[in-house]
C-alpha positions as a Markdown table, in Angstrom:
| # | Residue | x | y | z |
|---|---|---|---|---|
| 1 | Unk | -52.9 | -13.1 | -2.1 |
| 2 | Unk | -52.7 | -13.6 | 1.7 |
| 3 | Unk | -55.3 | -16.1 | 3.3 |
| 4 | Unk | -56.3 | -15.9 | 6.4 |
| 5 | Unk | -55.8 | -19.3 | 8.3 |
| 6 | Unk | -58.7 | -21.1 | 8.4 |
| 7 | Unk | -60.5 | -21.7 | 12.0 |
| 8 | Unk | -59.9 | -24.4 | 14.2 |
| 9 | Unk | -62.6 | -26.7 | 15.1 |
| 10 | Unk | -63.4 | -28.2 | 18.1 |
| 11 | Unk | -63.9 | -31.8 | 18.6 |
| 12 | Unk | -66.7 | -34.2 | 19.9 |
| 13 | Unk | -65.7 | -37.6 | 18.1 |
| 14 | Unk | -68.1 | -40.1 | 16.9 |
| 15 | Unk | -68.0 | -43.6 | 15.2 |
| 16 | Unk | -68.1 | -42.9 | 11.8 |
| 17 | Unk | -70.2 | -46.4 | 11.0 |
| 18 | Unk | -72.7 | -46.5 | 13.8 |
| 19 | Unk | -72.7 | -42.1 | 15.1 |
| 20 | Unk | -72.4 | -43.2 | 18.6 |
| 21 | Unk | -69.7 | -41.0 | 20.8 |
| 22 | Unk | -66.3 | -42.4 | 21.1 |
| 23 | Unk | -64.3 | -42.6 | 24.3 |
| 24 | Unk | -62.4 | -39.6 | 23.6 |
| 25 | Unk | -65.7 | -37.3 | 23.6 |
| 26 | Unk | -65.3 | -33.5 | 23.9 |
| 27 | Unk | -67.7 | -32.0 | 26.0 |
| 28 | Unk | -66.4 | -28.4 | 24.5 |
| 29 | Unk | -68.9 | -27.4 | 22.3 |
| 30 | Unk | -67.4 | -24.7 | 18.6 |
| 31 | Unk | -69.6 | -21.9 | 17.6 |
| 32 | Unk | -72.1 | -22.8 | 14.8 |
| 33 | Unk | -71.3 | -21.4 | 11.5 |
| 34 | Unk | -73.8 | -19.3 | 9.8 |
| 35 | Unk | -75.6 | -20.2 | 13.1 |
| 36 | Unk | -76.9 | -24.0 | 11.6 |
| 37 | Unk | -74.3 | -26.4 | 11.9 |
| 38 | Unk | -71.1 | -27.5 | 14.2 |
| 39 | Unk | -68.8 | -29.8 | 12.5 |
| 40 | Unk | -66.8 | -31.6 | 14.6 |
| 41 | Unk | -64.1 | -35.1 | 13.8 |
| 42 | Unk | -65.0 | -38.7 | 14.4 |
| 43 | Unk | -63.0 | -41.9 | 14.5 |
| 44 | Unk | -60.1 | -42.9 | 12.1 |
| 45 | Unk | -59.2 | -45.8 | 10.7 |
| 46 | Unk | -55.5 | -46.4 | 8.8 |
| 47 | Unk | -55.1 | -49.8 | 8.7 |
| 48 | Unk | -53.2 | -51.3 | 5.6 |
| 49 | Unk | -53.0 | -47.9 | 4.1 |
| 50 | Unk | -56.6 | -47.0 | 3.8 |
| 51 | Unk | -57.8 | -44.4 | 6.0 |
| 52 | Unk | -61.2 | -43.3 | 7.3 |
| 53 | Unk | -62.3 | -40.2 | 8.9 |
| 54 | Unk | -65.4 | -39.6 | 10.5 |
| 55 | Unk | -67.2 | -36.1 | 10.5 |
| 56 | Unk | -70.0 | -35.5 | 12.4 |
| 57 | Unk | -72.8 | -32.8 | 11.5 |
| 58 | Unk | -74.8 | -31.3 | 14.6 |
| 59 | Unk | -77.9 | -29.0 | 14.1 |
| 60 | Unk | -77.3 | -26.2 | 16.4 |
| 61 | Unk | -79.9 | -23.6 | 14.6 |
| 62 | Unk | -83.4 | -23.1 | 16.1 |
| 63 | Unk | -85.3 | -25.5 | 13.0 |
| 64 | Unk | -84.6 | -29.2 | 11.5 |
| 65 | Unk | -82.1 | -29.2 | 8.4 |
| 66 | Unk | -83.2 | -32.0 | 5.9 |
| 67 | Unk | -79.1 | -33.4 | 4.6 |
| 68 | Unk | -79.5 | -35.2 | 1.3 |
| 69 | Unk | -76.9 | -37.0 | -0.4 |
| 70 | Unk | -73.2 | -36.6 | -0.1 |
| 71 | Unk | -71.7 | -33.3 | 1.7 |
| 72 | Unk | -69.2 | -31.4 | -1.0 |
| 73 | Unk | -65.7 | -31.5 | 0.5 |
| 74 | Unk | -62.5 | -29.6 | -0.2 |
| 75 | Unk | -59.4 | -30.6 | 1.0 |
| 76 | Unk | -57.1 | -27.5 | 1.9 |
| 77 | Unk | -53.2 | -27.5 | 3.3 |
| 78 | Unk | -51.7 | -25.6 | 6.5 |
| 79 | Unk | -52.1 | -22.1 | 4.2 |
| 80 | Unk | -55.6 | -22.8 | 3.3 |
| 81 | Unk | -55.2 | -23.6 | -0.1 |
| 82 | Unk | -57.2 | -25.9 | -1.7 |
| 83 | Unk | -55.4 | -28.9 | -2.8 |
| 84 | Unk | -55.6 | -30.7 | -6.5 |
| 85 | Unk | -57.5 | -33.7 | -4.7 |
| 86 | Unk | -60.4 | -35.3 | -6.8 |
| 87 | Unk | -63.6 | -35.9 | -4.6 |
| 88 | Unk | -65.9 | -38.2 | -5.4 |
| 89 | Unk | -69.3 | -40.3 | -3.7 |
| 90 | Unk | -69.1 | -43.6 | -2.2 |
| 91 | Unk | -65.7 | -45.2 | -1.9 |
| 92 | Unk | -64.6 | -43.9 | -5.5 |
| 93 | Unk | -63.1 | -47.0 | -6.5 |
| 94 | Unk | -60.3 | -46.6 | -3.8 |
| 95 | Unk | -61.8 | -49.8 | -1.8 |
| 96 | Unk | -65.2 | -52.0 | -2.0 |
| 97 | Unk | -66.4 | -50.3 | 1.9 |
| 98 | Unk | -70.4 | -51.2 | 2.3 |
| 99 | Unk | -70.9 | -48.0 | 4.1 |
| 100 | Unk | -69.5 | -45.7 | 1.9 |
| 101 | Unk | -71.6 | -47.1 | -0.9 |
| 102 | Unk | -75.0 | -47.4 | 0.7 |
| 103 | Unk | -77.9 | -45.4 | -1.5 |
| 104 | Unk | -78.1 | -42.0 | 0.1 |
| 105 | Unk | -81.1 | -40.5 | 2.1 |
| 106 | Unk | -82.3 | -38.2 | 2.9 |
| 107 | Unk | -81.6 | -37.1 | 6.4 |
| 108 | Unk | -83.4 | -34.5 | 8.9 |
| 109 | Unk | -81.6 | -33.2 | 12.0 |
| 110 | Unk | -83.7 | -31.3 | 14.8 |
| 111 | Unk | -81.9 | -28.9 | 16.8 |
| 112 | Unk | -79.4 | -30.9 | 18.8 |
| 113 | Unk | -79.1 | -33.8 | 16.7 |
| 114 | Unk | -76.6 | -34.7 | 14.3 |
| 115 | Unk | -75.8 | -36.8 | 11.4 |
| 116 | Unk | -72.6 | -38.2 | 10.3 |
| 117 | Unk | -70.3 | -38.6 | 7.2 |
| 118 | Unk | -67.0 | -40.0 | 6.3 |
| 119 | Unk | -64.3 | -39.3 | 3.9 |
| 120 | Unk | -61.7 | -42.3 | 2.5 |
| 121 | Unk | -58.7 | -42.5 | 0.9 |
| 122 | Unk | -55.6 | -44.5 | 0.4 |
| 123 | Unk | -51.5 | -43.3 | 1.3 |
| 124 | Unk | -50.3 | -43.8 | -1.7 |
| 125 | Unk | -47.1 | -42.1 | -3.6 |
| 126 | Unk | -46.0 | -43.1 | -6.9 |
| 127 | Unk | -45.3 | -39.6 | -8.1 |
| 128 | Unk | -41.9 | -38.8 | -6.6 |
| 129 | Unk | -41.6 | -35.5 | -9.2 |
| 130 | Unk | -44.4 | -33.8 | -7.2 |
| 131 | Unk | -44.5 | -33.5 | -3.1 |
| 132 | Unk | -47.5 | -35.8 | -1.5 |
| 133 | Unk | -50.7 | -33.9 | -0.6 |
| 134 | Unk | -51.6 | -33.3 | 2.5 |
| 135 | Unk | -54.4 | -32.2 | 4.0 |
| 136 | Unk | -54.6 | -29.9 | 6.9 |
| 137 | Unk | -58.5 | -28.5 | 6.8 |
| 138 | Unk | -61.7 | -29.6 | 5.1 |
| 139 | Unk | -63.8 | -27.2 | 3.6 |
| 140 | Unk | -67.3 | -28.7 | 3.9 |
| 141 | Unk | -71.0 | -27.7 | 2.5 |
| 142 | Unk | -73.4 | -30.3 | 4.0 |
| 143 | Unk | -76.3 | -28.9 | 1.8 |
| 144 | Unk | -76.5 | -26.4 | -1.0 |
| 145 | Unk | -78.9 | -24.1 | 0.9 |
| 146 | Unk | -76.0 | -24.1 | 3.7 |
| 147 | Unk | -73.0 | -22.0 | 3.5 |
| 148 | Unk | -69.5 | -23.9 | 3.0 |
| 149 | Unk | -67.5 | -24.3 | 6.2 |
| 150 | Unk | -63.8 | -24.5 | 6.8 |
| 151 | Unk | -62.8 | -26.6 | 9.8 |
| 152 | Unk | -59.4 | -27.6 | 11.0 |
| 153 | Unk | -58.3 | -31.2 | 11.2 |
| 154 | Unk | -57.4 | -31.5 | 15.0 |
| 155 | Unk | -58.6 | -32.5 | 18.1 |
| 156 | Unk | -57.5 | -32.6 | 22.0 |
| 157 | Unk | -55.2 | -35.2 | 21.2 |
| 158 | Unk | -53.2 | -32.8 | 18.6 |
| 159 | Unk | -53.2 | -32.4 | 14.5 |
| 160 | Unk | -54.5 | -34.6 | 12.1 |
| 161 | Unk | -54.0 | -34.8 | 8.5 |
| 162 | Unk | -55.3 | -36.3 | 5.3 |
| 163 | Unk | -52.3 | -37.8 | 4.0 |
| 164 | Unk | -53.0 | -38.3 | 0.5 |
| 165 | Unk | -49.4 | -39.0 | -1.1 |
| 166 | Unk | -49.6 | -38.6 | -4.6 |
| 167 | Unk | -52.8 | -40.3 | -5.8 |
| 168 | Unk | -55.3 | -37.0 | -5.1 |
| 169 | Unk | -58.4 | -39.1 | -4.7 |
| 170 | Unk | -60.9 | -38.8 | -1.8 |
| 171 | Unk | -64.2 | -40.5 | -1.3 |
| 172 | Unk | -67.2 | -39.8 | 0.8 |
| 173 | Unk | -70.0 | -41.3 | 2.0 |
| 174 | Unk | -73.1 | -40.2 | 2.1 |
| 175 | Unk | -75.0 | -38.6 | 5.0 |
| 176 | Unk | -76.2 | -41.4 | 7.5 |
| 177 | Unk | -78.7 | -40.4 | 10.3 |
| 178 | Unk | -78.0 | -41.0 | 14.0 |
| 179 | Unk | -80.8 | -42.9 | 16.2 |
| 180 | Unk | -80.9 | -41.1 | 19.6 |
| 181 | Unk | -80.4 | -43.5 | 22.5 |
Protein backbone atom coordinates (compact mmCIF):
# COMPACT_ATOMS: atom_id res chain seq x y z
CA UNK A 1 0.00 0.00 0.00
CA UNK A 2 1.14 3.45 -1.16
CA UNK A 3 1.63 6.19 1.64
CA UNK A 4 1.40 9.45 1.06
CA UNK A 5 4.64 11.38 2.14
CA UNK A 6 4.28 12.74 5.31
CA UNK A 7 4.20 16.82 5.60
CA UNK A 8 7.01 18.87 6.06
CA UNK A 9 7.26 21.00 9.06
CA UNK A 10 8.39 24.17 9.48
CA UNK A 11 10.97 25.21 11.96
CA UNK A 12 11.28 27.76 14.85
CA UNK A 13 14.23 26.11 17.02
CA UNK A 14 14.46 26.16 20.62
CA UNK A 15 16.93 24.92 23.46
CA UNK A 16 15.75 21.84 24.25
CA UNK A 17 17.03 22.24 28.17
CA UNK A 18 16.03 25.76 29.01
CA UNK A 19 12.84 26.48 25.81
CA UNK A 20 14.38 29.70 24.98
CA UNK A 21 14.78 30.46 20.97
CA UNK A 22 17.99 29.60 19.38
CA UNK A 23 20.00 31.79 16.98
CA UNK A 24 18.76 30.08 14.01
CA UNK A 25 14.91 31.14 14.82
CA UNK A 26 12.34 30.83 12.05
CA UNK A 27 9.97 33.56 12.00
CA UNK A 28 7.76 31.27 9.35
CA UNK A 29 5.08 30.02 11.24
CA UNK A 30 3.36 25.82 9.86
CA UNK A 31 -0.36 25.41 9.94
CA UNK A 32 -1.65 23.92 13.23
CA UNK A 33 -2.77 20.41 13.03
CA UNK A 34 -6.27 19.59 14.03
CA UNK A 35 -6.08 23.41 14.64
CA UNK A 36 -4.25 22.93 18.41
CA UNK A 37 -0.71 22.49 18.05
CA UNK A 38 2.46 23.48 15.72
CA UNK A 39 5.35 21.30 16.19
CA UNK A 40 8.36 22.68 15.23
CA UNK A 41 12.52 21.23 15.88
CA UNK A 42 14.87 22.57 18.54
CA UNK A 43 18.57 22.25 19.19
CA UNK A 44 20.72 19.07 18.64
CA UNK A 45 23.29 17.68 20.40
CA UNK A 46 25.73 14.62 18.83
CA UNK A 47 28.57 14.71 20.86
CA UNK A 48 30.36 11.31 21.58
CA UNK A 49 27.64 9.54 19.84
CA UNK A 50 24.70 10.51 21.86
CA UNK A 51 22.35 12.67 20.23
CA UNK A 52 19.50 15.04 21.42
CA UNK A 53 16.82 16.68 19.65
CA UNK A 54 14.65 19.22 20.81
CA UNK A 55 10.89 19.52 19.84
CA UNK A 56 9.01 22.31 20.70
CA UNK A 57 5.06 22.24 21.25
CA UNK A 58 3.17 25.66 20.58
CA UNK A 59 -0.65 26.16 21.37
CA UNK A 60 -1.97 27.69 18.39
CA UNK A 61 -5.89 26.77 19.21
CA UNK A 62 -8.24 29.48 20.69
CA UNK A 63 -8.07 27.53 24.62
CA UNK A 64 -5.05 26.38 27.04
CA UNK A 65 -4.01 22.53 26.52
CA UNK A 66 -2.95 20.94 29.83
CA UNK A 67 0.47 18.36 28.35
CA UNK A 68 1.03 15.64 31.03
CA UNK A 69 3.77 13.35 30.96
CA UNK A 70 5.72 12.12 28.09
CA UNK A 71 4.46 12.87 24.36
CA UNK A 72 4.10 9.21 22.43
CA UNK A 73 6.64 9.27 19.47
CA UNK A 74 6.94 7.19 16.36
CA UNK A 75 9.88 7.20 14.38
CA UNK A 76 9.13 6.86 10.52
CA UNK A 77 11.72 6.62 7.35
CA UNK A 78 11.78 8.84 3.95
CA UNK A 79 8.37 6.52 2.87
CA UNK A 80 6.63 7.07 6.11
CA UNK A 81 6.90 3.87 7.49
CA UNK A 82 7.14 3.38 10.91
CA UNK A 83 10.45 2.02 11.97
CA UNK A 84 11.06 -1.08 14.60
CA UNK A 85 12.46 1.60 17.13
CA UNK A 86 11.61 0.93 20.87
CA UNK A 87 10.39 4.25 22.65
CA UNK A 88 10.61 4.70 25.97
CA UNK A 89 10.45 7.71 29.01
CA UNK A 90 13.33 9.38 30.46
CA UNK A 91 16.70 8.54 29.02
CA UNK A 92 15.77 4.68 28.69
CA UNK A 93 18.91 3.55 30.01
CA UNK A 94 20.82 4.88 26.83
CA UNK A 95 22.69 7.68 29.14
CA UNK A 96 22.20 8.95 32.97
CA UNK A 97 20.87 12.84 31.31
CA UNK A 98 19.08 14.82 34.53
CA UNK A 99 16.69 16.37 32.20
CA UNK A 100 15.34 13.52 30.57
CA UNK A 101 14.71 11.89 33.91
CA UNK A 102 13.10 14.69 35.81
CA UNK A 103 9.40 13.57 37.43
CA UNK A 104 6.86 14.75 34.79
CA UNK A 105 4.23 17.59 35.21
CA UNK A 106 1.88 18.53 34.28
CA UNK A 107 2.04 21.40 31.81
CA UNK A 108 -0.63 24.03 30.53
CA UNK A 109 -0.01 26.10 27.34
CA UNK A 110 -2.31 29.26 26.57
CA UNK A 111 -2.68 30.19 23.10
CA UNK A 112 0.72 31.22 21.95
CA UNK A 113 2.81 29.50 24.29
CA UNK A 114 4.65 26.49 24.03
CA UNK A 115 6.25 23.71 25.90
CA UNK A 116 9.14 21.64 24.90
CA UNK A 117 10.28 17.92 24.69
CA UNK A 118 13.31 15.97 23.67
CA UNK A 119 14.02 12.73 22.18
CA UNK A 120 17.71 10.79 22.89
CA UNK A 121 19.47 8.20 21.51
CA UNK A 122 22.79 6.74 20.77
CA UNK A 123 24.60 5.90 16.87
CA UNK A 124 25.18 2.72 17.46
CA UNK A 125 25.53 -0.40 14.83
CA UNK A 126 26.47 -3.73 15.97
CA UNK A 127 24.05 -5.58 13.70
CA UNK A 128 25.69 -5.55 10.31
CA UNK A 129 22.96 -8.39 8.91
CA UNK A 130 20.27 -5.66 9.02
CA UNK A 131 20.68 -1.95 7.47
CA UNK A 132 20.83 0.93 10.40
CA UNK A 133 17.50 2.79 11.09
CA UNK A 134 17.06 5.87 10.21
CA UNK A 135 14.71 8.27 10.85
CA UNK A 136 13.28 10.80 8.54
CA UNK A 137 9.82 11.95 10.42
CA UNK A 138 8.42 11.74 13.91
CA UNK A 139 5.01 10.91 14.36
CA UNK A 140 4.08 12.69 17.59
CA UNK A 141 0.73 12.70 20.04
CA UNK A 142 1.52 15.24 22.74
CA UNK A 143 -1.75 14.19 24.64
CA UNK A 144 -4.25 11.41 24.20
CA UNK A 145 -7.21 13.84 23.73
CA UNK A 146 -4.96 15.40 20.72
CA UNK A 147 -4.72 13.81 17.46
CA UNK A 148 -1.16 12.17 16.39
CA UNK A 149 0.88 14.45 14.08
CA UNK A 150 3.43 13.60 11.49
CA UNK A 151 6.18 16.21 11.02
CA UNK A 152 9.25 16.06 8.91
CA UNK A 153 12.74 16.23 10.43
CA UNK A 154 14.14 19.41 8.57
CA UNK A 155 14.64 22.80 8.92
CA UNK A 156 16.11 26.07 6.84
CA UNK A 157 19.35 24.63 7.15
CA UNK A 158 18.32 21.27 5.25
CA UNK A 159 17.34 17.44 6.40
CA UNK A 160 17.79 15.98 9.58
CA UNK A 161 17.69 12.51 10.71
CA UNK A 162 17.48 10.27 13.63
CA UNK A 163 20.29 8.01 12.96
CA UNK A 164 19.64 5.19 15.02
CA UNK A 165 22.21 2.40 13.62
CA UNK A 166 21.19 -0.75 14.74
CA UNK A 167 20.26 -0.42 18.46
CA UNK A 168 16.35 0.80 17.83
CA UNK A 169 16.12 2.57 21.16
CA UNK A 170 14.74 6.11 21.64
CA UNK A 171 14.16 8.01 24.80
CA UNK A 172 12.09 11.06 25.65
CA UNK A 173 11.68 13.36 28.11
CA UNK A 174 8.92 14.52 29.47
CA UNK A 175 6.98 17.71 28.74
CA UNK A 176 8.89 20.80 30.45
CA UNK A 177 7.01 24.20 30.55
CA UNK A 178 8.48 27.43 29.06
CA UNK A 179 8.67 30.72 31.41
CA UNK A 180 7.73 33.70 29.09
CA UNK A 181 10.41 36.39 29.29
Amino acid sequence: MDRPAPPPASPSPVDPSSGTPSSRTSSSGAPCTAGLLRYSLGERDAAMGLRTLGIRATNCGTQPLTLDGYPAIEVLDDTGAVLPVVVGRGSFGISSVESFDAMPQPVTIHPGEYATTAVLWRNTYDDTTAPPAVGTHLRITAASDIAAEVFALADEEGPNSIDLGSTGRLGVAPWRAVTPG
